[in-house]
C-alpha positions as CSV (number, residue, x, y, z in Angstrom):
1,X,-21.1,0.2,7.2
2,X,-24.1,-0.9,9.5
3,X,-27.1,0.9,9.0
4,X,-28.6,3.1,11.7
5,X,-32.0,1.5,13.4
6,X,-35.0,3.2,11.5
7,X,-36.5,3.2,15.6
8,X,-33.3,3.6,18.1
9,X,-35.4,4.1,21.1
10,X,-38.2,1.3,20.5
11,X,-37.4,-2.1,22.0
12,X,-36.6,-4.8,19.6
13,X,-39.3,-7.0,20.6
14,X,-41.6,-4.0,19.8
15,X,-40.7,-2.9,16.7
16,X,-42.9,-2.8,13.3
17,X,-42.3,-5.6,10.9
18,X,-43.5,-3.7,8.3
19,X,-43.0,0.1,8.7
20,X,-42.4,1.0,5.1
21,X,-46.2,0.0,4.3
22,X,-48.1,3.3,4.5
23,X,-51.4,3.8,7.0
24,X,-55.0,4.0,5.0
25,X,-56.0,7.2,3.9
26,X,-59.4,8.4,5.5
27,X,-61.6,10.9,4.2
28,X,-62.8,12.9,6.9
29,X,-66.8,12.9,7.4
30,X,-68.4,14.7,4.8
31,X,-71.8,16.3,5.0
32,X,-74.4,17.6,2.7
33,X,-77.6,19.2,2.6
34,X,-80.1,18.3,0.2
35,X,-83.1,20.5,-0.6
36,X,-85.5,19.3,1.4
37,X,-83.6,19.2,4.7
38,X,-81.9,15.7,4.3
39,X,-78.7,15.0,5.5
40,X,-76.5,12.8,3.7
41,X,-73.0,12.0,5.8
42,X,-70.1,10.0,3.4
43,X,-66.4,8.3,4.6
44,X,-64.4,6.6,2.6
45,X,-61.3,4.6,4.2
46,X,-58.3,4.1,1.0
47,X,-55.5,1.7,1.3
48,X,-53.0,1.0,-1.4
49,X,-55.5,-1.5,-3.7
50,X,-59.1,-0.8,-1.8
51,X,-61.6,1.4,-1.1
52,X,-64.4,1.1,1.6
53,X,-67.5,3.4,1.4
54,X,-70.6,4.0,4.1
55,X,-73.2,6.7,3.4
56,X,-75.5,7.5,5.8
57,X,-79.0,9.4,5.5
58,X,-80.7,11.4,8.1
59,X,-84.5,12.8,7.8
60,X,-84.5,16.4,8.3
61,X,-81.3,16.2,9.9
62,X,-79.8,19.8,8.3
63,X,-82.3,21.1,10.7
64,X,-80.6,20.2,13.7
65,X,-76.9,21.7,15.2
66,X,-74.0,20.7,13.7
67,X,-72.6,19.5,16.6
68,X,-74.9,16.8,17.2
69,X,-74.6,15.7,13.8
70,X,-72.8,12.4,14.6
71,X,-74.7,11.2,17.5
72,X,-77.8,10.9,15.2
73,X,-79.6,7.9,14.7
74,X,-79.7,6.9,11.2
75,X,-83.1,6.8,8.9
76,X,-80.3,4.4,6.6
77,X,-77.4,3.1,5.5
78,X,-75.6,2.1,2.8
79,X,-71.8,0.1,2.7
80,X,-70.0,-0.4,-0.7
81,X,-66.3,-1.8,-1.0
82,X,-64.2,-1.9,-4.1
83,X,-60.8,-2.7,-5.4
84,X,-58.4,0.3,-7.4
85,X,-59.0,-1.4,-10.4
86,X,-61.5,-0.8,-12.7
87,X,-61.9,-4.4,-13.9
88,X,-63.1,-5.3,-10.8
89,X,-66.4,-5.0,-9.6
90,X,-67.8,-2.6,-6.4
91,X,-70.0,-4.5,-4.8
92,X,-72.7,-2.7,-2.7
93,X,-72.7,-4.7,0.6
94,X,-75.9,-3.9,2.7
95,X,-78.3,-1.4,1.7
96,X,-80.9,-0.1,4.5
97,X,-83.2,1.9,5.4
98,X,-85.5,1.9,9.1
99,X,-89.0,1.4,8.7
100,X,-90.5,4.7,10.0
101,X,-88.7,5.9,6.7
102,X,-89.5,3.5,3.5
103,X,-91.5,5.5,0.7
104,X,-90.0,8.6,1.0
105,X,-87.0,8.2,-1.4
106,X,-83.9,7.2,1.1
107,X,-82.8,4.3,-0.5
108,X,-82.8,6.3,-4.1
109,X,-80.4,8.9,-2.1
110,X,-78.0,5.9,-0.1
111,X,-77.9,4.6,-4.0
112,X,-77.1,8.1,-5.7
113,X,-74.9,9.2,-3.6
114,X,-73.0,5.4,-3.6
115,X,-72.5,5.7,-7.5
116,X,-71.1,9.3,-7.2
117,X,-68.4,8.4,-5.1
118,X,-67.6,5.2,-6.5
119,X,-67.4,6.9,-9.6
120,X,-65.4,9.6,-8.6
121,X,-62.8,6.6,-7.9
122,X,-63.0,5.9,-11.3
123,X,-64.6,2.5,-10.8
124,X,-67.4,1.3,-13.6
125,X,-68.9,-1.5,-12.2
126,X,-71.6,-1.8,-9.2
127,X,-73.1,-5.1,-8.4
128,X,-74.9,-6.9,-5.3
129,X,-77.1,-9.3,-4.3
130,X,-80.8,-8.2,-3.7
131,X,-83.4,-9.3,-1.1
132,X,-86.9,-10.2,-2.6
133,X,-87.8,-7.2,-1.2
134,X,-85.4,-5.0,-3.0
135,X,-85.6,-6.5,-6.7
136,X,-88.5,-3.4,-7.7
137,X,-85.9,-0.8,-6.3
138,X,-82.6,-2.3,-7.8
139,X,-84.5,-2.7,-11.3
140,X,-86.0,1.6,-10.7
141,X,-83.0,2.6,-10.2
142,X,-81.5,1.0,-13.6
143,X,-79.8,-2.1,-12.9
144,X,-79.8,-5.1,-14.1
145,X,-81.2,-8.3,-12.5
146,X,-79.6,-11.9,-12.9
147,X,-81.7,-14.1,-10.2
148,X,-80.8,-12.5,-6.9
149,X,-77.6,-10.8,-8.2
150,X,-77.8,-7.2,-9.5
151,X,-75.5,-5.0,-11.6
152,X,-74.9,-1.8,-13.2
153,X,-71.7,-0.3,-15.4
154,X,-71.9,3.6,-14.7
């Protein structure tokens, strides 16, 4: 017996090739105050073996409305990217932070906040490749350098 078409009212030279494979899974914005009236915005995107991270860190941005919230330029930025698997390593892709801002803690933040979510994944390893500026900070914040490449198991 012929099977019915999955799509009986899409075109055949329209149809999916593929439309068993499931969409990735986005985790909506998420927002959080800090103490001293920084913001700190996360999203994660999820497919089937990856995970893709940005966190992004506004100065005294709890102070403003929550509606304007997203159109907010950023005082810095942080991208990570990781596969499912624990063996693996995440590897933190660009870390910065605007010039107005330096000294007053943001990359520490981008960084913390990085390793909480990466670890809430249940991924171990972090690593990157540091900038001659950023070799003092990578080494504050506990990880180890090998020439321009750092690394950290949580």
């Amino acid at each position: 017996m012929p099977r019915k078409p999955l799509y009986p009212h899409v075109p055949e030279r329209r149809k999916l090739l593929f439309p068993h494979r499931p969409k990735p899974r986005s985790r909506p914005y998420n927002f959080t105050c800090l103490p001293d009236n920084t913001l700190v915005q996360t999203f994660e995107r999820v497919t089937e073996y990856e995970v893709t991270g940005q966190v992004f860190v506004y100065i005294n941005g709890c102070t403003k409305s929550k509606s304007s919230w997203k159109l907010m330029p950023n005082d810095g930025y942080l991208y990570w990217h990781g596969y499912l698997d624990p063996s693996f390593p995440t590897w933190i892709d660009d870390i910065v932070v605007s010039e107005k801002s330096r000294r007053q803690g943001l990359g520490t933040i981008l960084a913390w906040k990085a390793e909480e979510r990466i670890k809430s994944y249940g991924l171990t390893n972090i690593e990157g490749i540091a900038t001659q500026e950023g070799v003092p900070f990578w080494q504050s914040m506990g990880y180890a350098l090998d020439g321009s490449t750092f690394s950290k198991s949580l």
